[in-house]
N, C-alpha and C positions, 0 to 999 in steps of 0.2 A: 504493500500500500504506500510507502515512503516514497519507493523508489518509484511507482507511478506518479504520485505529486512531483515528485523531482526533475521525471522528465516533463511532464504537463508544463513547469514552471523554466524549465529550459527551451519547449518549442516556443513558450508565449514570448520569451526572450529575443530568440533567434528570429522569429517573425518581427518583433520591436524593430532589430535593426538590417532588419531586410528592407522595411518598410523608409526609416533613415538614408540607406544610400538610395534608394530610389528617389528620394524627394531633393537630394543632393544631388544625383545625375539628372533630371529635370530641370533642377534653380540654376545648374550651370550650362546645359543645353542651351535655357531661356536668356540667356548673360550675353550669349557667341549671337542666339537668334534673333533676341529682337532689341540688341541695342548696347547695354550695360549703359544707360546714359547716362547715370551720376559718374560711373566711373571714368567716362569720357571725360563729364565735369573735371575731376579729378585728374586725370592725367593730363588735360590741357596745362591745370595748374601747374602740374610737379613741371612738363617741359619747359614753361616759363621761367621758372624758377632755376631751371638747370641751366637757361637760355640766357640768364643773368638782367632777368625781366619779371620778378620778381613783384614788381611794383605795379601790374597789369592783372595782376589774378584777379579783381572784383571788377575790370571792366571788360576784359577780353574772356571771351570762357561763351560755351554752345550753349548754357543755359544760366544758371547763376552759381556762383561758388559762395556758400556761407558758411562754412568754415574758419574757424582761427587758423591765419596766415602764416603759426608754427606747423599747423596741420600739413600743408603744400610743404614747407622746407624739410620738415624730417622725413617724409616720403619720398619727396621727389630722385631719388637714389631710381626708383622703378619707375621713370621715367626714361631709363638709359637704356632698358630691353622695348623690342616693338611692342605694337599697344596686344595683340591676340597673346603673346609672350602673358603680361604683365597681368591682364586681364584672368589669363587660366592660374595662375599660383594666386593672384587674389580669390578665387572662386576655391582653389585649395588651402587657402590658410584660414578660409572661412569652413571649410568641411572639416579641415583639424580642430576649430574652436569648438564646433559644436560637438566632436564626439571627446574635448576634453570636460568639458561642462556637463554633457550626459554621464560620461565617467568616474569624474570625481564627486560632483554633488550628488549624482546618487548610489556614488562608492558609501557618503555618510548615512546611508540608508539600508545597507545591506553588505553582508559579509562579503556573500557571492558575487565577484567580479562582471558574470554574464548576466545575472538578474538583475543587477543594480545599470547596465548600461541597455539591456533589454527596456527596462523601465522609463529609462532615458529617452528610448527610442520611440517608443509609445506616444510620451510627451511631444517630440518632434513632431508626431502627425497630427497632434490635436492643433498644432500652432505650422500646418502645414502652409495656409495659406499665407501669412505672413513672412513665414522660410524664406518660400518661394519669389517673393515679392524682394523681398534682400537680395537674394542671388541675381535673378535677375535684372533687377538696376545697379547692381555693382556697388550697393549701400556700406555700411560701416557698422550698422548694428550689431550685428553678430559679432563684433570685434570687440565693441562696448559693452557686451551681457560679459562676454568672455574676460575683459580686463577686469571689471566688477566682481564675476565669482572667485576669479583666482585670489585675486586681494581679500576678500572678505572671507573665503574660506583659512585664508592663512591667519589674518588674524585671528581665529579659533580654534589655532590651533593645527599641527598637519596630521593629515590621516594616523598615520603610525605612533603618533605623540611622540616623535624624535623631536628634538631642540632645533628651534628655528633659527636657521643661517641666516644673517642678516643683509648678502649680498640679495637671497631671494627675496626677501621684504622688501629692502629697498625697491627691487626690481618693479613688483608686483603696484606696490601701490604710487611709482615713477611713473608705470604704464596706465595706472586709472587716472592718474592727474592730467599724461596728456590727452586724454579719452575724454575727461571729463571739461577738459579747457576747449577742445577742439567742437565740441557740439553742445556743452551747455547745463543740460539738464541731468546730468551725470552729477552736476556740483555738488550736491549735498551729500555725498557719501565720504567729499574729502576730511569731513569735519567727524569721520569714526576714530581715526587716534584720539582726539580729543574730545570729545562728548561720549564716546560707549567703549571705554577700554575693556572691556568683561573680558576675563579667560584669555587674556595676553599679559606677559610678565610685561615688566618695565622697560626690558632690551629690545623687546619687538615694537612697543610703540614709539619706543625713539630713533628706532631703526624706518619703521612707519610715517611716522612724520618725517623724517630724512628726504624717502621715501618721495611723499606730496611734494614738497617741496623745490627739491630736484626736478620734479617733472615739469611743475610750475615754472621753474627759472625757465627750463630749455625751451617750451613750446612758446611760452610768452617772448622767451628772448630773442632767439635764436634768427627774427626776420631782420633784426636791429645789427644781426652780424653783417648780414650782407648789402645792407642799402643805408646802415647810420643813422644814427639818433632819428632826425628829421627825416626821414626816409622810413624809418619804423612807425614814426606817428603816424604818415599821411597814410601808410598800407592799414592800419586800425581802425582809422578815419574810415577808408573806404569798406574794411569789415562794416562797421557801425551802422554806414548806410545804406550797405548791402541788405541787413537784417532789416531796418527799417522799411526799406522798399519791398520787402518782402509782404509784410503786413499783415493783414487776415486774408486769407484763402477762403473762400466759402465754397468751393469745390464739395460734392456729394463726399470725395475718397478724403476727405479729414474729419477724422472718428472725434475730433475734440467735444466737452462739452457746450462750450461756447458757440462753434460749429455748428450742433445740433439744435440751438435754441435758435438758433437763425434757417435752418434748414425747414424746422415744426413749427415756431411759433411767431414767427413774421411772415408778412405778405411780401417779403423777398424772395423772388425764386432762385433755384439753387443751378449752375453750370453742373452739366455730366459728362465727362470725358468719353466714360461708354459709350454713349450718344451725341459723338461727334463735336463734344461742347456746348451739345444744344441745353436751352437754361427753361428748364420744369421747374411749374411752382409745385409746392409737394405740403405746404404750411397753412397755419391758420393767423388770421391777427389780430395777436393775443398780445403781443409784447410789441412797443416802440424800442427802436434801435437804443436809443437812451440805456431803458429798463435792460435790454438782455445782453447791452454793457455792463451795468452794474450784477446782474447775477454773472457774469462769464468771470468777472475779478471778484464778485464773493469765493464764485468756483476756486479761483487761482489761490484766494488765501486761506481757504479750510485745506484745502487738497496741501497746500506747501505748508500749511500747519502741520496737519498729518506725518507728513514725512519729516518733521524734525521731531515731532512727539515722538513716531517712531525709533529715531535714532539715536536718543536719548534714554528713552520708557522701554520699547517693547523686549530689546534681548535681557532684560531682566525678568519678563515674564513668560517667554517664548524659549524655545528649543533655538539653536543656531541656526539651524538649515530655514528652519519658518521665518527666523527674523529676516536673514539672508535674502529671501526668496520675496518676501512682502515688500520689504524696503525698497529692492529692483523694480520690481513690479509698481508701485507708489511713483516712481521717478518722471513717468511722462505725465502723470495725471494733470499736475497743474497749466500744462500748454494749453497755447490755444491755436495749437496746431501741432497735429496727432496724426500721422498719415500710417497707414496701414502696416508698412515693413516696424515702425517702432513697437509692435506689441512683441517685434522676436523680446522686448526687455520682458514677457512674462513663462519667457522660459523655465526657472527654475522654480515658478508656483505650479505653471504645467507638469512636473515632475514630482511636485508633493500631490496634487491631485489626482497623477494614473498611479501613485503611488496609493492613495486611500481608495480610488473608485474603482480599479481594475484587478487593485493586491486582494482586496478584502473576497473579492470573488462574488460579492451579491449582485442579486439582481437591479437595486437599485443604482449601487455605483458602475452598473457598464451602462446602468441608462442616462444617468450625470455627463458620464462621456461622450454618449453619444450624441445626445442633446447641445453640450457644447462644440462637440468637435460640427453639428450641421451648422451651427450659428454662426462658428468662426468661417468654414469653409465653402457650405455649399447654399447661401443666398448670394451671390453674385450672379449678374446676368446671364451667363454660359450656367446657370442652373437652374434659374427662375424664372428666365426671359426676361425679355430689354421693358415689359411694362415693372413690373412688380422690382427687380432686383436693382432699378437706381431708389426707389423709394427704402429699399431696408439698407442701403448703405446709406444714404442720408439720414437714417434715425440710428446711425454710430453702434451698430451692432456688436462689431468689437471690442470700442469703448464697454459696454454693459455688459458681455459676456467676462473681458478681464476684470471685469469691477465683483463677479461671478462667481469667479476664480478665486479671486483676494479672499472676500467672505468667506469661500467654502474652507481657503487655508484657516481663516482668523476661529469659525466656529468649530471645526470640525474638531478638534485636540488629538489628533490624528498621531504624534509626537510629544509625548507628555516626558523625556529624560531632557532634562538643561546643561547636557554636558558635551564639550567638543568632540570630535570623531563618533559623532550618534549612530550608530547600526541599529535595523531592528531586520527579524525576519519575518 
């Protein structure tokens, strides 16, 4: 009877990450097929930059580049191989992230090697459509889940509870600072050496803030090496107003909550890229542009309360892996602009969920799954048709499914041991 559970528990596995490379050989099929067009953004930047023109990334670029202007200089190195070159090891160092992150965080969940990235792999499908949405625009997310888990799982400590080397610290939480300088909303986790030291000695948080701080010099600095003080300003200057000219997006495909009080509840109609950019009204009018200003910056400052309550409060009362996992997941909420590939950040809550809805084996939790994995994946138009599927992406279905997810982590106590390297079977 053991050894049938065992294998039962090894096919569910092996299917997990069967399911994994397939959704990885697709998101890079779609990278070659229809475009990689952020990453074009991107590598126009980095050859600029190599081109010793540095000072053109926010006006010259095939779409917009908003990024911090350390972002372009410490990449641009893979600007020196052709762009299908550069393009495929980016789509591979994104398929490496994801099966470190299915690996290690839900190594802290399970003895078993193959069950714990099985589990992982599972997670990967329920957040298939966002994957895939990464890969194929040649995004960064996947880079940012990944600098985030490694860093925070090391602050808790490493797997094996061997003593933490302080080259890897530093390392780790280098690469969240420039992760988190380069797009933004990463910010709030630089403030974990100092607001939530739990279960790390004194050598790892000063190695930890070392750490931040190094990475802050270099992404910050580093454009000031090559163009000079005034030369550094005016490329900032042009960040600033890059972001600015960006502005609100009312597009159907931004899951934000602000997004959707405009999308439902003004007499504005909404643009569908699906549909050619053609602009459907889909709302009622209930709210003046005024009024669902001010509830979109209530939004902004419960949601960015939250996330520093949490990063202060909750790993005192949370297991590591769920704080870990919340706090990521927490990190876009407050935008107000949310576009589809940012929910790969609710990766590692996906993995505490196929870890309670699919481990427990009931009836209820494969239908928790299956219920989120429709919402997340199959109301888009190619499933719903062009009537119905621009209406469910304008009512931010993602947004309310990862908001879904959080709850089921927060209720559920799925993990009730508060101690780093948490295995359960």
């Amino acid at each position: 009877m053991i050894a049938r559970l065992y294998e039962m528990k090894r096919e569910f596995s092996i299917l997990g990450l069967f399911f994994t490379g397939i959704i990885v050989g697709i998101g890079t099929l779609f990278a070659f097929q229809r475009g990689g067009q952020d990453f074009e953004v991107f590598y126009q930047a980095w050859r600029l930059v190599l081109n010793g023109n540095g000072a053109e990334i926010y006006r010259v670029s095939p779409d917009r580049f908003l990024y911090a202007p350390g972002f372009a200089w410490l990449l641009s190195p893979l600007a020196l191989l052709p762009r299908a070159l550069a393009l495929g090891l980016w789509c591979l160092a994104k398929a490496a992230v994801l099966g470190l992150i299915i690996r290690f965080f839900s190594g802290r969940l399970y003895k078993d090697p193959l069950l714990a990235t099985g589990v992982g792999g599972w997670a990967v499908l329920l957040l298939t459509r966002p994957i895939l949405i990464d890969f194929q625009y040649g995004q960064v997310n996947t880079f940012i889940v990944g600098a985030a888990v490694w860093a925070l799982l090391r602050h808790f400590g490493t797997p094996s509870g061997r003593a933490s080397h302080w080259g890897w610290d530093v390392l780790s939480w280098g690469l969240l600072a420039v992760a988190a300088i380069a797009k933004i909303f990463p910010l709030p986790l630089l403030l974990v050496p100092w607001l939530a030291p739990a279960f790390a000695s004194s050598a790892r948080i000063k190695n930890e803030r070392w750490g931040v701080l190094i990475g802050v010099v270099l992404v910050a600095g580093i454009p000031f090496l090559g163009t000079g003080f005034s030369g550094g300003l005016e490329i900032y200057r042009g960040w600033s107003e890059a972001l600015v000219m960006k502005g609100f997006p009312l597009e159907s495909h931004n899951q934000s909550f602000a997004a959707f009080l405009h999308h439902y509840f003004t007499r504005a109609a909404t643009p569908v890229l699906s549909e050619g950019g053609a602009v459907l009204p889909f709302g009622f009018d209930l709210f003046s542009t005024v009024t669902v200003r001010v509830l979109a910056f209530a939004w902004t400052l419960v949601s960015g309360f939250a996330v520093l309550v949490w990063l202060v409060w909750g790993y005192r009362r949370r297991a590591p892996v769920e704080w870990i996992a919340i706090v990521i997941a927490l990190l876009i909420l407050p935008s107000h602009l949310v576009w589809k590939p940012y929910f790969v950040m609710g990766l590692p809550v996906a993995i505490l969920c196929a870890h309670s809805w699919l481990g427990s084996g009931k009836m209820m939790g494969i239908v928790l799954y299956l219920v989120a994995f429709a919402l997340i994946n199959l109301t888009g138009f190619d499933f719903v048709g062009h009537q119905l599927g621009p209406r469910l992406e304008a009512a931010s279905l993602l947004l309310w499914t990862h908001l879904g997810m959080i709850v089921a982590v927060l209720i559920s106590g799925m993990i009730s041991v508060k101690t780093p390297g948490l295995r359960s079977s």
